[in-house]
PAVO-202795 format. One record per residue: x negated, y, z negated of N, C-alpha, C in turn; residue in one letter. Coordinates in steps of 0.05 Angstrom, whole numbers, plus 5000, padded with zeros to 4 digits. Example, Ala and Ser with C-alpha at 12.3 -4.5 7.8 and 13.67 -1.06 7.14 Angstrom:
% PAVO-202795
473648864844475449104844473649344844A/474349554858472749794857474250014843S/
//
This chain:
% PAVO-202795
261557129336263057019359265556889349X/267356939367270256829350271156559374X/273056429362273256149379276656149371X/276556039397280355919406280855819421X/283055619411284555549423287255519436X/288855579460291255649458293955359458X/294855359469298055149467296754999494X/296455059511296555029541293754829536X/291754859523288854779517289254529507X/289854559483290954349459291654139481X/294054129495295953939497294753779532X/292253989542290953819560288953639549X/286753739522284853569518286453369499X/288353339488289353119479290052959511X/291053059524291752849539293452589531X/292752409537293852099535294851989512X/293052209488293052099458296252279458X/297252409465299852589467302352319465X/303652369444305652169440308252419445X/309552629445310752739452310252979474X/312152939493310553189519312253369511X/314353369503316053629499315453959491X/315254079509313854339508315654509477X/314054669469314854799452314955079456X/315555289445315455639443313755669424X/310655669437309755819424307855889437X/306656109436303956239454302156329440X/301656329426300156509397296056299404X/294356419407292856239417291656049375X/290655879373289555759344286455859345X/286355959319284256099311281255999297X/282955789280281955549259283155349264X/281655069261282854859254281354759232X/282954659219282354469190284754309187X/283354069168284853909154285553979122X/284754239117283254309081285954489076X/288754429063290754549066289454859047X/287754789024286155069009285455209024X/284555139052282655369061283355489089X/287355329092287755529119287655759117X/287555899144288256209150289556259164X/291156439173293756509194292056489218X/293956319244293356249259291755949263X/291255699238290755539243292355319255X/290055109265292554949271291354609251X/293754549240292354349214292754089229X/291153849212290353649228291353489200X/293853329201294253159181293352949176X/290152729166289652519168288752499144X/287952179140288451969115290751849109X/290351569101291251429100293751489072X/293051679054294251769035295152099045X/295752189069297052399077299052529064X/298852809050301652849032303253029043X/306253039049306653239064306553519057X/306153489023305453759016304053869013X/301253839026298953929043300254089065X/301453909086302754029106304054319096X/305754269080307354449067306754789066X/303854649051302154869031300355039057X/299254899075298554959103300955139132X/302855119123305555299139305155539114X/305355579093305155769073303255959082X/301655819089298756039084298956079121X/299556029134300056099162298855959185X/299255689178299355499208300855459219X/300355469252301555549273302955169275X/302155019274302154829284300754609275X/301954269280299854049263298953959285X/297253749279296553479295296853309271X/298453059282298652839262299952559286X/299252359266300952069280303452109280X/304452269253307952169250308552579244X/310752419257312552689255313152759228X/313553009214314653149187316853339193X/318953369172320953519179320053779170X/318653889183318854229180318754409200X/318154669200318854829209317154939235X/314754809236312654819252312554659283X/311454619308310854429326309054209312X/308654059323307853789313306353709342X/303553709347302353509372301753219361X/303753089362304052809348301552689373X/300252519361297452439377297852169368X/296851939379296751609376293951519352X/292051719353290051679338289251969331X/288851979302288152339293285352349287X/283652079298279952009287279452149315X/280252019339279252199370281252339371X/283352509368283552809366281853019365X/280852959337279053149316276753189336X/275353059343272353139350273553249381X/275453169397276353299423276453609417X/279153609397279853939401276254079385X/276053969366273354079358271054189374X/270753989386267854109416268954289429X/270454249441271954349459272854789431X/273554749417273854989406270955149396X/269254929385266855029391265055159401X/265555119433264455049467262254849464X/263154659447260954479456257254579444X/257954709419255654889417253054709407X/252754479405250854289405249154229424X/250154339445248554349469246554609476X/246454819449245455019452242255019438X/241554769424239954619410238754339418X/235954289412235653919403237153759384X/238053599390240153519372238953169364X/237553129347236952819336238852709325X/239652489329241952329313239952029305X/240051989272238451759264240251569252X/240251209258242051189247240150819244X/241650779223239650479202241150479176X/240550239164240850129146239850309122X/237750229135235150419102233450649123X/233350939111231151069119232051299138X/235551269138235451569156235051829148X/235751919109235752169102232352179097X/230451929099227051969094226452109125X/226351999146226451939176228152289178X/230352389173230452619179229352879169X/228652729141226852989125224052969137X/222752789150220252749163219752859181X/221852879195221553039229222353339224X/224253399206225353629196222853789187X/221353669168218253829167216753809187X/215953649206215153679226216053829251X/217953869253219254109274219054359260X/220154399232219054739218216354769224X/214354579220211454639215211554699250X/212154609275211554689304212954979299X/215255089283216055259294215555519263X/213055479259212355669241210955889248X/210055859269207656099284211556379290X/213156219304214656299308217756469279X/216856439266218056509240220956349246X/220456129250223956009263224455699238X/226255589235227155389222227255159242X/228354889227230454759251232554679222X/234954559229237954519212237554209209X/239254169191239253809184241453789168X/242853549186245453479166244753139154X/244453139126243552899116244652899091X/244152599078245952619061245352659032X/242952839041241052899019242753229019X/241453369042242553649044243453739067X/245453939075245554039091244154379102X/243554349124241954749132242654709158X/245154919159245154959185244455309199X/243455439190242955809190245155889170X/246955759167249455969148250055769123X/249755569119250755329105248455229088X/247555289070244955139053245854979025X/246354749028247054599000247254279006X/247854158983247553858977249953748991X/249853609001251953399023253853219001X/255753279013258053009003257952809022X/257752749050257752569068255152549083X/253952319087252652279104252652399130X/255852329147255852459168258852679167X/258352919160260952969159263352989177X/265853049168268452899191267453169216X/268953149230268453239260268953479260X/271053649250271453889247268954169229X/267753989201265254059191263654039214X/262753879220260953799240260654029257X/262253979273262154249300262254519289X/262754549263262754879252260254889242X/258154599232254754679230254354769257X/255254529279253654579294253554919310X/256955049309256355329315255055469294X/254955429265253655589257250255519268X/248455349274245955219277246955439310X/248055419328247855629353247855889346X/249356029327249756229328246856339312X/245456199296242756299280240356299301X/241156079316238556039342236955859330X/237255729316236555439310235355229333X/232655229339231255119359232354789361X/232654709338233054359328235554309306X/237054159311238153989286237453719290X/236053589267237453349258239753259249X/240852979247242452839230242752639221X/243552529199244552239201246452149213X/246351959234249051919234250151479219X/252051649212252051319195254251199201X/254750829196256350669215259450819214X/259350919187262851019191262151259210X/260751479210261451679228261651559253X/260151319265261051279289263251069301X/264350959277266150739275269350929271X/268751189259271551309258271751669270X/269651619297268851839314268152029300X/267052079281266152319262264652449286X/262352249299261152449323262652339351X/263752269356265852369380265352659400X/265152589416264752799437261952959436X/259652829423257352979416255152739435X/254352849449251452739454248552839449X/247452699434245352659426242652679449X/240452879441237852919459236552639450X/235752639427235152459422236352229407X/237351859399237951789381235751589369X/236551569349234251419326235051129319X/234050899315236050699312233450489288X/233450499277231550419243231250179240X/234149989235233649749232236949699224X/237449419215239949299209239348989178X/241549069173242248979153244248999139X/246248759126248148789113249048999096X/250149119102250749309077253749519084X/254949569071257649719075259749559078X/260149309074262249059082263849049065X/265849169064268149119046271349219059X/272849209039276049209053276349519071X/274849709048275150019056274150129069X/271349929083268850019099268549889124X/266849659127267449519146267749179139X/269649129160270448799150267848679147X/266848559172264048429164261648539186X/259348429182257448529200257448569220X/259548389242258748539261259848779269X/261948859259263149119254261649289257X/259949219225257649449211256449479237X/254449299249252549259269253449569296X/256249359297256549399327257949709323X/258649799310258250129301256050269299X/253450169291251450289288250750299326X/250350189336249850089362251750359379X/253950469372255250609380254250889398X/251250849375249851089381248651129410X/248750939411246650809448248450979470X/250450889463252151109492252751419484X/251551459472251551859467249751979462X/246851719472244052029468243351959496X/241052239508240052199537238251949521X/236351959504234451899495233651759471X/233251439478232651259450229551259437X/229351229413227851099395229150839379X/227250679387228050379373226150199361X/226450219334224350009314224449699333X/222249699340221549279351221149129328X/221649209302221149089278223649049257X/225049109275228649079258229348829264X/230348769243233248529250233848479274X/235248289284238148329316236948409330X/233948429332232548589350233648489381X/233948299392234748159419237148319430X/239648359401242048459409241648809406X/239748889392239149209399238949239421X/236249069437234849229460237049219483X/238648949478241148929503243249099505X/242849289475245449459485244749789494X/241749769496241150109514242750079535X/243450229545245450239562243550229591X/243950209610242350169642241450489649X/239250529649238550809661237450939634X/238250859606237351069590234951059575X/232951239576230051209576229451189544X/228251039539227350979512224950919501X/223450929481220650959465221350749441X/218550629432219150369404217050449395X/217550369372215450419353215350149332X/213150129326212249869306209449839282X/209949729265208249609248207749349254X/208149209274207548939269207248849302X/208248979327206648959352205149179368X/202949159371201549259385202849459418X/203849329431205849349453207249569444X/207949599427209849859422209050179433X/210450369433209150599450208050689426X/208950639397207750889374207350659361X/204650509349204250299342201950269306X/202350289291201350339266199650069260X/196850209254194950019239192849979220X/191549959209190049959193191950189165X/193850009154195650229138194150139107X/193950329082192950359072194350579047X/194950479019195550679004194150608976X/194650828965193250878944195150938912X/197950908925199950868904201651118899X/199951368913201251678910201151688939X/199451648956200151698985199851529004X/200151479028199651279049197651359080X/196551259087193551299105195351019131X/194351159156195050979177194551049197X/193250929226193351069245195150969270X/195951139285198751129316196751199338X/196950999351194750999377192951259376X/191251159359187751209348187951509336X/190851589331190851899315191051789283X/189351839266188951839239191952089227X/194351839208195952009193196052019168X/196952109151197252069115199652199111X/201352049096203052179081202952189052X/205252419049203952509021206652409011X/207152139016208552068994208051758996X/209451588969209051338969210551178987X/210250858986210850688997210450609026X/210850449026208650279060211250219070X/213850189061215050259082216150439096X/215150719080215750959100212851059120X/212350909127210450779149212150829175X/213750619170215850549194217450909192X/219350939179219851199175219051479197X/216251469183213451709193214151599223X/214351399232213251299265215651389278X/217651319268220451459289220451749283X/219151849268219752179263217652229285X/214952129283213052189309214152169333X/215651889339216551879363217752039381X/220452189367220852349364219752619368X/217952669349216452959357215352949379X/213752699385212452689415213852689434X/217352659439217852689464218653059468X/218953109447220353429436216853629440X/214753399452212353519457210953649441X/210953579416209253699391207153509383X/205153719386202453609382202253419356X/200053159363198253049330198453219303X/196953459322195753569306197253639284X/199853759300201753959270202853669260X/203253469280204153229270203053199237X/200353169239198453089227198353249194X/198853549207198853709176202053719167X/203553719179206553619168206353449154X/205953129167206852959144204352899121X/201753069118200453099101201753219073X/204553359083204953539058207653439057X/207953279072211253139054211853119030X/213953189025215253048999218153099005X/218852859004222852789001223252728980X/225053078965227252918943228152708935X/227052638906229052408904228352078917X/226352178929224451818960222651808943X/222151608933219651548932217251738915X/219251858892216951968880216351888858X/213351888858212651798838211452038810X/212551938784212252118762210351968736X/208052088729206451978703207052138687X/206452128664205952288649203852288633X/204452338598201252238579200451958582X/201951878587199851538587200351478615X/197151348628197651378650198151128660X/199250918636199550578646203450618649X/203850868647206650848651207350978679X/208350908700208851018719212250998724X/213251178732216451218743216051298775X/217951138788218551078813221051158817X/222351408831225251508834226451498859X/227351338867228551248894231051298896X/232551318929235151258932235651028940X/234350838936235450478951236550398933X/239050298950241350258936243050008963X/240849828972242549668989239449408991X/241149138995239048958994236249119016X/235949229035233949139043232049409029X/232849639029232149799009230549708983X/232549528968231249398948228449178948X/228349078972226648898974224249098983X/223549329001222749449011222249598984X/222649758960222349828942220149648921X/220949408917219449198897216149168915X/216849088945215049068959212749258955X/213149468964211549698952210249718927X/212549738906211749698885209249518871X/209549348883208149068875203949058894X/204849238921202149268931201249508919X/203349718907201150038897200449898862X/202149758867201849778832201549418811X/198949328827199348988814198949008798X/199448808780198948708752201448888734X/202949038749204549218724206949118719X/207549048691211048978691212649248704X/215149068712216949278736219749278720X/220749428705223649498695225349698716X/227649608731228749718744231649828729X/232150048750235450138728236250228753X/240050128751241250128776243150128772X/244850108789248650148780249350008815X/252650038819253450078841255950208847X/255550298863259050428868261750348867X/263750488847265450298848267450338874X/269950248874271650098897270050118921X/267450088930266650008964263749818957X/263749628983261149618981260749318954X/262549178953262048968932260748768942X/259148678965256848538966255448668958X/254048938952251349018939251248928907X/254248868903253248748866251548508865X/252948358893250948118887249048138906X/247448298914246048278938243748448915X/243648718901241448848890241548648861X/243548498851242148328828240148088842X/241547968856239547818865236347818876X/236248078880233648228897232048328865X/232748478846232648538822231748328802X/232948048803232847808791229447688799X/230047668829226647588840224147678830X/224647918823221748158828222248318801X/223648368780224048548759223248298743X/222348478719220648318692223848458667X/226048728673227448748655228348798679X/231948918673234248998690236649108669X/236049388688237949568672240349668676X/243049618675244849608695246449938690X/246950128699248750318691250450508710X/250950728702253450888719251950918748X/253550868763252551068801255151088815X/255251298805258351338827260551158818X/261751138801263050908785266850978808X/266451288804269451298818271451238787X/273351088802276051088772276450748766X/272350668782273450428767270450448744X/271750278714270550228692267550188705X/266150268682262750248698262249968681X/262749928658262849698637263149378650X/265549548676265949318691264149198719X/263849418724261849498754259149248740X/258449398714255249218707255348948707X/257648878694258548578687259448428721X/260548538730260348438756257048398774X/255048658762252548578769251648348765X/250948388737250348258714250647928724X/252947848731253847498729251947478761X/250647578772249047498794246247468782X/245447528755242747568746242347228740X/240347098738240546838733237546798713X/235747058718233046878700231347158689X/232947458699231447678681233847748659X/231347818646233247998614235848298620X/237848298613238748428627239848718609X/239748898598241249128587244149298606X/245949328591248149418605248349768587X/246749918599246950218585248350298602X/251750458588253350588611252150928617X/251350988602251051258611247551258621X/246651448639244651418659241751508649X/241651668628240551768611239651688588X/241351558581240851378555239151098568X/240051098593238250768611235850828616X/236151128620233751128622230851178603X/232851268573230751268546230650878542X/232750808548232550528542229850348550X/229650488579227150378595224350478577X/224150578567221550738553222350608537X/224250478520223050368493222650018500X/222949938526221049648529218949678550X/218249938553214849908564212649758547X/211349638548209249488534206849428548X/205149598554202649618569203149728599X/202349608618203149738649205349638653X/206849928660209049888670210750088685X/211749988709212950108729216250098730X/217450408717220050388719220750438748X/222950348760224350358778227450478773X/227650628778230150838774231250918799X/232750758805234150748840237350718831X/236950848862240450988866241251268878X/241151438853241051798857238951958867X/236251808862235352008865235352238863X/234852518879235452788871238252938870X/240252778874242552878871243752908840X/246053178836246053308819249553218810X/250153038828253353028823253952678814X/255752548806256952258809259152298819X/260952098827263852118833264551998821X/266752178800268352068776271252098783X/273051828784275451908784276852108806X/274652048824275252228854274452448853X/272652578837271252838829268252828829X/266652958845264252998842263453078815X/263452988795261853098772258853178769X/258353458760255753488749254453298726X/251053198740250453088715248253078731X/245153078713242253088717241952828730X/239952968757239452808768237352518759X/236752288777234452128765231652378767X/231952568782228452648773228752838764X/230752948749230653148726231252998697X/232452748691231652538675229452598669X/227152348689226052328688223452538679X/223852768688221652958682221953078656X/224253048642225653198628224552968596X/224752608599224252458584220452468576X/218952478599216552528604214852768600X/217352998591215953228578214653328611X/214953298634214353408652215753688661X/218353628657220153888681218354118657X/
//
């Protein structure tokens, strides 16, 4: 199926955002749009944004055969220009709209929290394949683990990607016949319209907590907050944890009329309500109004997790039952897995938590599957965003770690030497090692095991890349490390 847009199109769904009306000569209808000056094709029409915009992008984009830009500011070349007031709601306008809106041809889940949306979408994601296996059918998921949309199968750079990706999963997810997508959607996608013009069958809303607060991300919480919240006016259909944070200022912002489901560990009252929970350190046992579940992975707080993925399934009308044998055979990359090897007083724990409540929710666990064991964690943080987590995961690390291992995660082009040392001055009473490379932190950790002991290796999890210097670099993931140190892989 081919998609376009013509001159006449363009310059109605901008509308208002239209900073010049002046008609131009051209009739030619736009074939593609991108912002990726590598990957125009004759007939696109390019979309100039960031804050570091070069015009020789633009440039390189008239070369290869665009018809035409969208941008804030005018450039002297040779092309029309739909100069627009904002190029964040542009993008997702002309996008749907060139699309046809093909998200509407699918269930579409949007999950969005602090901690637990890429667990929470791989949960339901196996639980919708397993309903639609009699049928030899899939469902798609954009997370920031991986993306599958029928044409698209690989590891994600963005949580939520910008609006133009987006709407080209979502036609490729129509054009395969893709019964379901999931997604994450996270505070920047809805703070800088990444999903713009998309409504949601269902949305997911996890919990709240500080995290993302900085110059490049968001100023301060309520920003963060009141972005996440964004989600409320673009699904028919809520799920909402009664066990989050802000809970008072969640429930007040469903919008009037829009029907919604809760789920809980800790009230009864809730529609999907978990009790008698129970693990054994490799899996978790629980039951949701009197149906007996198990998952087959660790930690008691993907408890909470499992219950919005149910919720979920249950309104999408899928039985206990497949409920039941789905999340029996979970396993999420990279979440929560746990690795032994020859000695069985050594256990490794490979997570992605990488934000205070993550971290506390990590030790927590830790500490009920696994008492009596010293806990050595190894961690890093990202460099230029996000500089409350230096002092937010030392301090959480400091409480509950017996060692602390500080090293590379995404360092970017700033010094990792420096990233640790900025950890580091938040540590006040554990022993601390600064190994820069991630591999070596993690032989480091094996040479101060000394009877039971539980490494914690959080951050990467199953991802295969860092960002170096503005480059995704290849480098082994924490559970190919790990399997690889352990004589397992």
């Amino acid at each position: 199926m081919s998609f376009s847009l013509n001159v006449s199109q363009v310059r109605q769904l901008l509308g208002s955002l239209l900073c010049n009306r002046a008609a131009f000569e051209l009739q030619a209808n736009f074939t593609q749009l991108t912002y990726n000056s590598k990957a125009v094709q004759p007939g696109a029409l390019f979309f100039c944004k960031g804050a570091k915009f070069n015009v020789a992008y633009l440039e390189e984009a008239i070369q290869k055969g665009a018809l035409a830009y969208v941008s804030e500011e005018v450039y002297p070349v040779d092309i029309p220009c739909f100069q627009v007031s904002d190029i964040r709601v542009a993008m997702p306008l002309l996008a749907a709209n060139f699309y046809q809106h093909a998200y509407r041809s699918f269930n579409l889940t949007g999950i969005t929290g602090t901690k637990g949306k890429s667990t929470t979408a791989v949960f339901l994601q196996k639980i919708l394949d397993t309903s639609l296996a009699a049928e030899q059918k899939v469902s798609g998921i954009i997370s920031s683990i991986n993306t599958y949309d029928g044409v698209v199968d690989e590891e994600s750079a963005l949580t939520t990607p910008e609006a133009l990706e987006l709407h080209t999963h979502f036609a490729n997810a129509a054009q395969s016949g893709l019964p379901y997508v999931t997604m994450e959607v996270s505070s920047q996608g809805l703070k800088y319209h990444r999903v713009g013009e998309v409504t949601f069958d269902v949305g997911v809303f996890l919990n709240i907590d500080a995290d993302h607060i900085s110059a490049i991300e968001h100023p301060d919480f309520t920003d963060y907050f009141h972005s996440k919240l964004q989600l409320f006016n673009q699904a028919k259909h809520l799920v909402i944890n009664l066990d989050s944070a802000e809970l008072s200022e969640v429930l007040e912002a469903i919008p009037a009329g829009i029907p919604f489901s809760t789920f809980s560990t800790q009230d009864p009252q809730a529609d999907f309500y978990a009790e008698n929970i129970t693990t054994d350190g490799h899996t978790v046992a629980f039951a949701v109004n009197g149906e007996p579940i198990k998952l087959g992975i660790s930690g008691l707080f993907n408890v909470e997790n499992a219950l919005a993925a149910i919720a979920v399934a249950r309104h999408y009308g899928i039985s206990f039952e497949t409920i039941r044998q789905a999340l029996a055979a979970i396993r999420v990359p990279g979440r929560m897995e746990v690795f032994v090897g020859a000695d069985p007083n050594l256990v490794t724990i490979v997570d992605y938590a990488h934000n205070r409540l993550s971290y506390e929710r990590l030790f927590q666990s830790c500490e009920q599957s696994y008492p009596g064991f010293k806990k050595i964690i190894i961690f890093g943080c990202p460099g230029h965003k996000a500089y409350n987590r230096r002092q937010d995961l030392a301090e959480v690390a400091d409480a509950h770690a017996d060692q602390i291992i500080l090293t590379m995660e995404d360092p970017n082009a700033e010094p990792v030497p420096q990233i640790s040392a900025d950890i580091a001055a938040f540590v006040k009473e554990t022993p601390v090692s600064l190994v820069d490379d991630r591999v070596a932190a993690y032989r480091h950790a094996l040479s101060l095991v000394d009877g039971k002991t539980v490494i914690l290796f959080a951050g990467k999890g199953d991802e295969t890349t860092h960002k170096i210097d503005g480059k995704a670099v290849v480098y082994p993931s924490d559970v190919e490390i790990t399997k690889t140190a352990l004589g397992l892989a």
